[in-house]
N, C-alpha and C positions, 0 to 999 in steps of 0.2 A: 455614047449611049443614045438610044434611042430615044427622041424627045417623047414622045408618048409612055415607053415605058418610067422615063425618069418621072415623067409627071405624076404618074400611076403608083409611084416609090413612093414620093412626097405626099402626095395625098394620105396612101396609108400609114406615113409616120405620124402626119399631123393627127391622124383620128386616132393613133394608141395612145398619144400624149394627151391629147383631149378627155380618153376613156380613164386615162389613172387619175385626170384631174378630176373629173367628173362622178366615179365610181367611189360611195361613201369607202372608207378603209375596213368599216366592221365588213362588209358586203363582201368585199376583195376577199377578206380574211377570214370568211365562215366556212367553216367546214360543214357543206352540203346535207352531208349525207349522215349526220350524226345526232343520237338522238339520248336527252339528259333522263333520267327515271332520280328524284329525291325519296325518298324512303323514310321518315321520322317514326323514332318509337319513344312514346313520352314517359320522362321520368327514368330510366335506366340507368343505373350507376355504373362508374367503373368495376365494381369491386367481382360484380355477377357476372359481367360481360367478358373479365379478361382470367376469372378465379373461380366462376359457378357458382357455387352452394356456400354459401358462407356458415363455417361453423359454429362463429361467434352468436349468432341472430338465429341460429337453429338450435340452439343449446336450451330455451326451454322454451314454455308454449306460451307463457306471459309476452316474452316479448316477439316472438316471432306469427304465432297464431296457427301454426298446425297443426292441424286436428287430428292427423295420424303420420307419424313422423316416423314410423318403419317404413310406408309406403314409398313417401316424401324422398328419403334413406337411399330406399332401394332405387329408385328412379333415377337421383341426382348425384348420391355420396361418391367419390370416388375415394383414394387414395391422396391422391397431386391436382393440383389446380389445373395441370392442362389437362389432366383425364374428365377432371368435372366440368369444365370449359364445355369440351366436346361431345361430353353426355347430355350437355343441357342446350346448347346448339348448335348441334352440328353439322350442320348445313353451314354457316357461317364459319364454323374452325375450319372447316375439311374441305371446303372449297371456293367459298368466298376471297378468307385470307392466302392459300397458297398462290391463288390466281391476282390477287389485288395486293391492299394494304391494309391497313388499322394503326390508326394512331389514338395516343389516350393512356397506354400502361408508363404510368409513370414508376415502374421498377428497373423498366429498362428505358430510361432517357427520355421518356417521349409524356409532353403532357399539352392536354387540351382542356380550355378553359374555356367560360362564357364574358365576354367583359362586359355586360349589362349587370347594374347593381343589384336586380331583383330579385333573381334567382328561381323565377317558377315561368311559366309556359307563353303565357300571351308576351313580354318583353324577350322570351329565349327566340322563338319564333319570328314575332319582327325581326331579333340580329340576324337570323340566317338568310332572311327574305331580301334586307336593304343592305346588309353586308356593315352596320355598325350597331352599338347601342342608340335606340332612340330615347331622348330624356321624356317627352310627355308620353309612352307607353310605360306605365306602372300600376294596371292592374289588367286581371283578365277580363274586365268586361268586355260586352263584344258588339264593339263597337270600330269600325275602320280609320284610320287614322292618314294621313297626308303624305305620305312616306311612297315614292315607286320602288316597286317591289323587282327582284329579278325577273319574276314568274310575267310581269307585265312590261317589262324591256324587252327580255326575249320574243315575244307579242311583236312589239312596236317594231322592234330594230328591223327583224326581219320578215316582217309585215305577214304573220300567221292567220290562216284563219281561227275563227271560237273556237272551235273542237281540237285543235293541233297544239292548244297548251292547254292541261287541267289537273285542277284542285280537286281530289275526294278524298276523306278524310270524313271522321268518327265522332270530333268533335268541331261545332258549330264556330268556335275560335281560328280553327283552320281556315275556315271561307273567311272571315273576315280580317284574317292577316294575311292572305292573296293575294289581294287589292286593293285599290283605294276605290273601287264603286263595281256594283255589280253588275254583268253582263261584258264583261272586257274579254272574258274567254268562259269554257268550262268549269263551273265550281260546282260543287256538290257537297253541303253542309249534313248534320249528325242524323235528322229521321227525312230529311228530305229525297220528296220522287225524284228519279231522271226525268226531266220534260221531254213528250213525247217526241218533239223533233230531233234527241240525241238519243232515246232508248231503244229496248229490243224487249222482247216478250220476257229473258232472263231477267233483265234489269228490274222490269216493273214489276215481279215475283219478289225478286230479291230486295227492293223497296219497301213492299209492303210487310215480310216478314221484319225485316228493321222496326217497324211499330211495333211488333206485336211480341218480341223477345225483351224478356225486360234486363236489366243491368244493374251493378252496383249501385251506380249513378247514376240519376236520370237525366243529365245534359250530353252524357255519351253515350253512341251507339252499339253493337256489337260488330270488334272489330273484323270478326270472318267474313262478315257481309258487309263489312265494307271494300274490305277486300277482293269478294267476288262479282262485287257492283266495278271498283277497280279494274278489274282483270276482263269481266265482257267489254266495257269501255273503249282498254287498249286494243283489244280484237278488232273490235268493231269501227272504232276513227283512228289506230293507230295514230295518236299525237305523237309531235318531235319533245313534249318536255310534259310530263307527269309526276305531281308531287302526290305520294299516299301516307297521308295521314292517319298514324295508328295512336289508341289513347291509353286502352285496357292495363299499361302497366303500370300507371301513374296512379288508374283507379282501385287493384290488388293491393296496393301499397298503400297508400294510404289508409284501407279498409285492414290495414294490418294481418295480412294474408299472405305470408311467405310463401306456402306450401302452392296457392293458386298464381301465387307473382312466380313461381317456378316453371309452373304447368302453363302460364300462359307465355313466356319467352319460348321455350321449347315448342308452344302452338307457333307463335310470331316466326320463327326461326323456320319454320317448314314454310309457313306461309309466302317469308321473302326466296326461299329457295324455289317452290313452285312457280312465284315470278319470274325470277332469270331463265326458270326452264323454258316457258314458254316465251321469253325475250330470245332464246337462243332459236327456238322453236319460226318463228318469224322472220321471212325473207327483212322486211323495213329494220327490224330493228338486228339481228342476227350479225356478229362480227361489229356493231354500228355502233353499240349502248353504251351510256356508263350510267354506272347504279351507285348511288353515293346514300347512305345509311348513317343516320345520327341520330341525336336525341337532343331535346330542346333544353335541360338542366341533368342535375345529378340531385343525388339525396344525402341524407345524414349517415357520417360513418361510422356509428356505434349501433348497439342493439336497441338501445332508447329512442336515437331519433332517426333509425332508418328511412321509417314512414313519411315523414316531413324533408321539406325542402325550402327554403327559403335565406333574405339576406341573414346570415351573422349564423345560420346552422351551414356549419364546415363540410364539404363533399358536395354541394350545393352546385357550386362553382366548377365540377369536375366531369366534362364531358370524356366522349370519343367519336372519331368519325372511321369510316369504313367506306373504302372505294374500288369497283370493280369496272371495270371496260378495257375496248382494244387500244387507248391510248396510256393507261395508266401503266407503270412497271410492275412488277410481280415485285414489292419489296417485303411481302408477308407483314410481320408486326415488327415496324417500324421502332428501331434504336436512337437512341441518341440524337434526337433531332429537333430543332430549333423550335421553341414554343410556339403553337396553335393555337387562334381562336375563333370561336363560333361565326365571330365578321367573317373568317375565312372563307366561307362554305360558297357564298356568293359569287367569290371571285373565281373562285375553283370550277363552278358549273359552268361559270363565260368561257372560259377556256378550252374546253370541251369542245364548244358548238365555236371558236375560232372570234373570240369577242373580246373585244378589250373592257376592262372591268372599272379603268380609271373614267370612260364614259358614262360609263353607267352610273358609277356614283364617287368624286374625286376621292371621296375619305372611305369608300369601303380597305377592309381588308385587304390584302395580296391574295392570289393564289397559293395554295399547300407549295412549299416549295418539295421536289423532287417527284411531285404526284401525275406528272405530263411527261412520257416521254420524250426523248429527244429526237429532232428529225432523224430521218436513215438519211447515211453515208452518199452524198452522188458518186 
């Protein structure tokens, strides 16, 4: 062989041996061109999500709070639980789940739990962010805690700019279980502006109406506009990882309002399906996304403690998750399959964007198992 070209061999063996040593493995292993969307809707039980309209909690007006329960009826009532399912969001039965999954119907095999002892938002939220229960988050003050979060790995690991990961969300608890300090990327807490170097003429419209609508609760926003603060956002700096924080159903229920906790999932439900539209609608994100939909607790399973959520009221503990993108399988609603929990969710998102998730945090969760397709065949 030619002494020049063997040299010319050797040289470039040495720099590809060089390049694997040298080339962190998350970096090797990231899938470029993929982009995460989290979805929270707070407070959601299994019971509405996989059953609709519950007749036990509808049956009178003491405990359920509807004010006209023919309408109510007429909106929601089906026959069967999967007709009421799909009356009440269906967006979510009719095309989320054929194309994705759901896990959480523990009728059929499958159950998802929170293993934080708390049972209500600020500790459900930390588990999905850090991928375990943290022992000193036990209350919802709002206050940021020491814990990296995924939302601020995926940042680091593959060195994003501010605008390419964000937090918007409804209630002010969301920005501060994000991070551990503010300004690491895009957050956007409950009546707060976009600052001007990230907004657009919509945003600062849709900001300032946030003041001025008022709500059940005054420490949540209204979640349509957060939504449409959301949605110009992703337009406008398409980020590779987007969490949208919705609150409204945590606050209908509580305020002991079936008939508006109906009316607002069936809002919610349109809400997240005009998201994918326009995820689908977008060269960046289009074929790229995966959209992953959960809720931070569950509620009480009687007519009495619907309303309430917390440690020692039962149903508390009882999530679901819902996953859609081009890597996920079409397995619909999810059978017989090996318990789930809220740690889950973290490790599940790594894997997506081609990240190992024992980095990130040794004691997080696993990934969902069966939730990643398998390579194709060479």
């Amino acid at each position: 062989m030619n002494s020049k070209i063997h040299t010319a061999i050797s040289a470039l063996a040495t720099a590809c041996v060089l390049l694997c040593f040298l080339t962190p493995p998350d970096a090797a292993a990231e899938t470029a061109d993929r982009n995460i969307i989290l979805v929270t809707l707070d407070g959601v039980r299994i019971q509405e999500l996989f059953a609709g309209m519950d007749p036990q909690i509808a049956a009178t007006e003491t405990d359920s709070g509807i004010e006209e329960i023919d309408v109510t009826r007429k909106r929601y009532w089906r026959e069967t639980a999967q007709e009421r399912r799909e009356a009440l969001m269906p967006f979510f039965w009719k095309t989320l789940v054929p194309a994705g999954m759901v896990l959480g119907n523990q009728a059929l095999g499958s159950r998802v739990t929170v293993r934080n002892p708390m049972w209500f938002s600020y500790p459900g939220y930390s588990e999905i962010l850090t991928g375990e229960p943290q022992a000193d988050v036990q209350s919802n003050d709002l206050v940021r805690y020491p814990h990296e979060t995924v939302l601020e790995y995926i940042h680091r690991t593959l060195g994003l700019k501010p605008t390419e990961v964000a937090q918007i969300g409804s209630w002010d608890g969301f920005k501060m279980a994000a991070s551990r300090s503010d300004g690491t990327f895009f957050m956007n807490g409950a009546y707060e502006l976009v600052p001007a170097e990230f907004s657009t003429p919509e945003m600062d419209t849709l900001g300032a109406l946030r003041k001025q609508v008022m709500e059940v609760w005054e420490e949540s926003s209204n979640d349509s506009l957060t939504f449409r603060i959301a949605l110009a956002y992703l337009k406008r700096h398409q980020p590779r990882v987007l969490w949208l924080g919705f609150g409204q159903s945590d606050d209908w229920a509580h305020a002991r309002r079936y008939d508006r906790l109906l009316d607002y999932l069936h809002l919610a439900d349109s809400l997240i399906g005009e998201l994918w539209q326009n995820v689908q609608s977008l060269d960046k994100y289009r074929d790229r996304t995966t959209m992953i939909v959960t809720t931070d607790h569950g509620r009480g399973r009687t007519p009495q403690d619907w309303v309430d959520h917390d440690t020692g009221i039962e149903g508390s503990q009882d999530i679901w998750i819902a996953i859609i993108g081009p890597d996920t399988p079409a397995l619909g609603e999810v059978r017989n399959h090996a318990d789930v929990t809220q740690s889950d969710i973290a490790a599940t998102m790594l894997q997506y964007l081609g990240l190992d998730h024992r980095k990130f945090n040794p004691d997080a969760g696993p990934p969902i198992s069966g939730s990643l397709k398998p390579p194709p065949a060479n």
